[in-house]
Backbone as CSV, one residue per row, in Angstrom:
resi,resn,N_x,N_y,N_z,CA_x,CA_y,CA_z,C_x,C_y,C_z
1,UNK,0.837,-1.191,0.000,0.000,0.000,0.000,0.882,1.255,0.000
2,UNK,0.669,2.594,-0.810,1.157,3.600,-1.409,1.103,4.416,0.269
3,UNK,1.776,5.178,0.360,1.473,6.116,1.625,1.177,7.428,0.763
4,UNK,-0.027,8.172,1.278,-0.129,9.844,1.010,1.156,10.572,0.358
5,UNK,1.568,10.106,1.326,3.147,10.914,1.478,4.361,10.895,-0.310
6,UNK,3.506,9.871,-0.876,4.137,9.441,-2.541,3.340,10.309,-2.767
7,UNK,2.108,10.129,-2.656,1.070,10.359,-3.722,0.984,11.985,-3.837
8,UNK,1.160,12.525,-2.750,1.005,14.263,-2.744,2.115,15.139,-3.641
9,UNK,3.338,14.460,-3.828,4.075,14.927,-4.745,3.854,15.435,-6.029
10,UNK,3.090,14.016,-6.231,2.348,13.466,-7.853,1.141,14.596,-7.962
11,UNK,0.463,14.454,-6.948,-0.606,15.727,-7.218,0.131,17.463,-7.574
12,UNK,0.735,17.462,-6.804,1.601,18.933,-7.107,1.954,19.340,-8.578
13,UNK,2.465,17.869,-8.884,3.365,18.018,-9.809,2.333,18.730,-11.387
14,UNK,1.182,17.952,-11.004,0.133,18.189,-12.029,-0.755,19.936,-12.143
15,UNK,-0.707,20.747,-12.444,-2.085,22.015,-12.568,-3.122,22.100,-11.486
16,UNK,-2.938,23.547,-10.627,-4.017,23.414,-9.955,-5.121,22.579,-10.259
17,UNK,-6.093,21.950,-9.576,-7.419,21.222,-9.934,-7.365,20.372,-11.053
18,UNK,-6.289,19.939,-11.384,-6.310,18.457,-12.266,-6.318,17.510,-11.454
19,UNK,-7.154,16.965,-11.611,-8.165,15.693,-10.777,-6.333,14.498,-11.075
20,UNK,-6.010,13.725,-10.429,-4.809,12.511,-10.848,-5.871,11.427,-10.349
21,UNK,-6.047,10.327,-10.882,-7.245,9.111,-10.313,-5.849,8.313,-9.620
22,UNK,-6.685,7.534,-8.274,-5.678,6.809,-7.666,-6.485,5.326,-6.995
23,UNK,-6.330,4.182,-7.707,-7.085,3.401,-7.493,-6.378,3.251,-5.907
24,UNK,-8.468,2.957,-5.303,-8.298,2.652,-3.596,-7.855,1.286,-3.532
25,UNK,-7.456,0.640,-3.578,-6.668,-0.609,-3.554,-5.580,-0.615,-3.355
26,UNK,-4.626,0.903,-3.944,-3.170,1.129,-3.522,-2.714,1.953,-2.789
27,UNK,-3.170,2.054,-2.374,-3.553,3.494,-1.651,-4.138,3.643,0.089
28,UNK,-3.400,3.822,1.020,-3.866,3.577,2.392,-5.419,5.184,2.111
29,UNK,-6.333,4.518,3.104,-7.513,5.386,3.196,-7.336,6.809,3.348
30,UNK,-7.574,7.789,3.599,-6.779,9.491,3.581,-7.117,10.044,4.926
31,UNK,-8.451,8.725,5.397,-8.526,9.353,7.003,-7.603,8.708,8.094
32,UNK,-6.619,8.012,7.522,-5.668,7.487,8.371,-4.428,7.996,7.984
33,UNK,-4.451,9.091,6.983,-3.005,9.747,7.072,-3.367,11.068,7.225
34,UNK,-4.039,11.790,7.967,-3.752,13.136,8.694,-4.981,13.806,7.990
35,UNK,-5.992,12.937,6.622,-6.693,13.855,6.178,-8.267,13.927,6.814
36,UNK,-8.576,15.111,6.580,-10.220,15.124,7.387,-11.531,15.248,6.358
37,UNK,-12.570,14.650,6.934,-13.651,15.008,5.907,-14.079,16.670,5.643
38,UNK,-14.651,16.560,4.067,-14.638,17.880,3.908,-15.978,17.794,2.757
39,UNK,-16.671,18.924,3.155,-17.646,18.982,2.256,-17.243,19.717,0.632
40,UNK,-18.107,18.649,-0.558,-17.542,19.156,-1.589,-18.595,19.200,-2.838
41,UNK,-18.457,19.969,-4.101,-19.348,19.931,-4.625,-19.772,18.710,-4.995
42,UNK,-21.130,18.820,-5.012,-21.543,17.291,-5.064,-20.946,16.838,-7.201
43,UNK,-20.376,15.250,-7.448,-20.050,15.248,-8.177,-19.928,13.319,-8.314
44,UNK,-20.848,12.836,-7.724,-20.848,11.832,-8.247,-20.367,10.663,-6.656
45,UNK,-19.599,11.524,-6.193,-18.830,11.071,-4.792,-19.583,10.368,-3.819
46,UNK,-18.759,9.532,-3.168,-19.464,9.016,-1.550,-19.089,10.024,-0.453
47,UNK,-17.528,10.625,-0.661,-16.926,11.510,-0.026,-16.301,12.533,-0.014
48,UNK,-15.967,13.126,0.631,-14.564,14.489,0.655,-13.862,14.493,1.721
49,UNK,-12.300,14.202,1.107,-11.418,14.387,2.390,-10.771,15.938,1.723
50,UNK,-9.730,16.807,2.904,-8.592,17.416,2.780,-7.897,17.510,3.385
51,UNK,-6.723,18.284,3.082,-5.201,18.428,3.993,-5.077,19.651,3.463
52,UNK,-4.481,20.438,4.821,-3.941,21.218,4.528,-2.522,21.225,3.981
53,UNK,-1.344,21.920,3.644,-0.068,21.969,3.566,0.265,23.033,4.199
54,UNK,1.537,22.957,4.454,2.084,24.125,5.165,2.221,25.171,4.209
55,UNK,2.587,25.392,3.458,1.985,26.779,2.309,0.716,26.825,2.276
56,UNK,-0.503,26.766,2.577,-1.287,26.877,2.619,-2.238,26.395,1.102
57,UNK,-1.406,25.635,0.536,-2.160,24.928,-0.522,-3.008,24.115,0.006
58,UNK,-3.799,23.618,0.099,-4.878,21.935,-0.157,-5.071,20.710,-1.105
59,UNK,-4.843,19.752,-0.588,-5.127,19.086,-1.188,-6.725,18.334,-0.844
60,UNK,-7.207,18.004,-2.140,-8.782,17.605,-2.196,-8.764,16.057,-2.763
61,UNK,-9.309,15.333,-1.643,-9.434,14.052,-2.448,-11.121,13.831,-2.281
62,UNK,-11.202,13.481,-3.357,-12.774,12.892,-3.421,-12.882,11.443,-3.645
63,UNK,-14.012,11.066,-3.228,-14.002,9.198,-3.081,-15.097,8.714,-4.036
64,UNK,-15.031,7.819,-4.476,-15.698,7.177,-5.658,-15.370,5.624,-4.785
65,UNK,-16.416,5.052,-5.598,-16.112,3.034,-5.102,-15.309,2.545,-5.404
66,UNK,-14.368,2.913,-6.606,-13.087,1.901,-6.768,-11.845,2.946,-6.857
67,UNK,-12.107,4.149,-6.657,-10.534,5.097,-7.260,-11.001,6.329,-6.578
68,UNK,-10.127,7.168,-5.955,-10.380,8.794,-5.513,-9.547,9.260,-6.771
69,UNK,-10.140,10.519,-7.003,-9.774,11.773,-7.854,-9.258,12.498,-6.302
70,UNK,-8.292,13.258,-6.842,-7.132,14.318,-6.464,-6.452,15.125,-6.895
71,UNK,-6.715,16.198,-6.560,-6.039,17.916,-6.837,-6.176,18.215,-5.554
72,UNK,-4.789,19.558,-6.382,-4.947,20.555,-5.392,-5.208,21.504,-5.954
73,UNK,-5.597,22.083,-4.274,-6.344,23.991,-4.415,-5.031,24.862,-4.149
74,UNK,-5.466,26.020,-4.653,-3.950,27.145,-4.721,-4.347,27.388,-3.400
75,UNK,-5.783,27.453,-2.218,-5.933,27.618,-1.037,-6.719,26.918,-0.411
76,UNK,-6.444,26.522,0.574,-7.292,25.513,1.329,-8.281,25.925,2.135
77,UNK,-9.391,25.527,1.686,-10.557,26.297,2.840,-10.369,26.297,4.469
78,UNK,-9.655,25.638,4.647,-9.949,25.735,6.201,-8.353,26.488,6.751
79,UNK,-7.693,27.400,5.848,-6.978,28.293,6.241,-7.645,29.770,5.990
80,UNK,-8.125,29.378,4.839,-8.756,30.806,4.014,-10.068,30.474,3.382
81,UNK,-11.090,30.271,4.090,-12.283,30.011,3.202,-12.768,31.256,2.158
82,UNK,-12.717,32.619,2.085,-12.864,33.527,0.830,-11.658,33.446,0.136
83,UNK,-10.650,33.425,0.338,-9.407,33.253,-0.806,-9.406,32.236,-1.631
84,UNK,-10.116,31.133,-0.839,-10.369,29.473,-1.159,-11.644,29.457,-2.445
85,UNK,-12.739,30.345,-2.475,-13.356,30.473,-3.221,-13.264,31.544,-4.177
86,UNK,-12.308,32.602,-3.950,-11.802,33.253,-4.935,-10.896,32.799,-5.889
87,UNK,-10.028,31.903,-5.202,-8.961,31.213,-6.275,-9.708,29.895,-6.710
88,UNK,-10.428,29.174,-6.248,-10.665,27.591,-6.668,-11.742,27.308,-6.838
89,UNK,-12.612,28.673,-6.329,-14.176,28.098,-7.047,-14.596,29.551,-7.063
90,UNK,-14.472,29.946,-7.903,-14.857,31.462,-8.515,-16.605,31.694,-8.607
91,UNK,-17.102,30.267,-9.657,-18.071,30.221,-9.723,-19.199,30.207,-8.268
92,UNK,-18.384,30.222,-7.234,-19.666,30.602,-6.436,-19.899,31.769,-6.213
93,UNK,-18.998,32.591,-6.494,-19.244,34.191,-6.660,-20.774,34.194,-7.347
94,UNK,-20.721,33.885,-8.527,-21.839,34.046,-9.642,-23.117,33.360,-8.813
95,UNK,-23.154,32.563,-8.484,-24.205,31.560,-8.218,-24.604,32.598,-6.653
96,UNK,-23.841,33.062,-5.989,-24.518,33.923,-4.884,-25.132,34.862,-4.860
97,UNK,-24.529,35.876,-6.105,-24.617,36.729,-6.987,-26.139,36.738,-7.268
98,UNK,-26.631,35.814,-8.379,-27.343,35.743,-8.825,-28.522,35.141,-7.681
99,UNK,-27.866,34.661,-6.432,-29.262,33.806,-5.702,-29.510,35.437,-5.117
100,UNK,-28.946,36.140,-4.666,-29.040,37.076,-4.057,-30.212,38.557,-5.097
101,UNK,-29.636,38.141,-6.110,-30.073,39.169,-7.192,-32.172,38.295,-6.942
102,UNK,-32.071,36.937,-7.175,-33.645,36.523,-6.925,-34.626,36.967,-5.960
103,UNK,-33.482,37.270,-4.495,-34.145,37.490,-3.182,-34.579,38.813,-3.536
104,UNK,-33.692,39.983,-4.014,-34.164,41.285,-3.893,-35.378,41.254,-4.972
105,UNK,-35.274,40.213,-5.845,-36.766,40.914,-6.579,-37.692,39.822,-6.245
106,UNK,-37.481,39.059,-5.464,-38.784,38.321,-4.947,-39.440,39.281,-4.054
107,UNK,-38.846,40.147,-3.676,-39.003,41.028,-2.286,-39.268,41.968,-3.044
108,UNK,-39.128,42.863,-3.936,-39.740,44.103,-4.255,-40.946,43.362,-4.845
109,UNK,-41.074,41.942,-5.833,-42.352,41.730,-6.008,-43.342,41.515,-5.213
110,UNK,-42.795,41.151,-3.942,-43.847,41.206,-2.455,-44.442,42.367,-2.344
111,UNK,-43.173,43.074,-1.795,-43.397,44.857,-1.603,-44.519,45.612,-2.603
112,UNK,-44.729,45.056,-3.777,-45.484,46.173,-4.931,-47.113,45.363,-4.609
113,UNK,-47.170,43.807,-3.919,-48.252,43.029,-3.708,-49.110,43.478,-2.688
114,UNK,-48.081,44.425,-1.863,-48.276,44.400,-0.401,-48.811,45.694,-0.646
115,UNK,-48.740,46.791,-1.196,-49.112,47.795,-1.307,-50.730,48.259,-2.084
């Protein structure tokens, strides 16, 4: 069995958020080498682990039944959760953006009902 400790290199080595597949068979589990569960976009997964690094990168493993996908983030949420979504998931900007943009005109369409 592979220790983390190979495998995190290999992730580096690859582009922020390029997924590397790592069949679970070679691979010790990620909650027995220092990593913690982590909530993630939903994508097919049973799970989400991460790690922090001491630069404050992350690494993201997600779990599937026979293989985890793995990248890393340029920031790890649980050092920097807004830097973490400014650099690695942009798109929730938009998606808040826009939920937020629904509330104010659900609410002025109240407001014009109410009057």
């Amino acid at each position: 069995m592979y220790s983390w400790r190979i495998i995190i290199p290999k992730v580096l080595a690859n582009p922020a958020h390029e997924d590397l597949k790592v069949d679970k068979s070679i691979v010790v589990h990620p909650l027995k080498e220092g990593f913690v569960s982590r909530i993630g976009e939903i994508q097919g997964q049973k799970a989400d682990y991460g790690k922090r690094l001491s630069d404050g990168k992350g690494i993201h493993v997600r779990e599937y039944t026979d293989c985890f996908l793995v990248h890393w983030d340029v920031v790890d949420p649980s050092a920097d959760p807004i830097g973490h979504i400014l650099n690695d998931a942009p798109h929730w900007i938009f998606i808040g953006a826009l939920a937020l943009f629904v509330i104010v005109l659900a609410g002025l369409a109240l407001s014009r009902d109410a009057s």
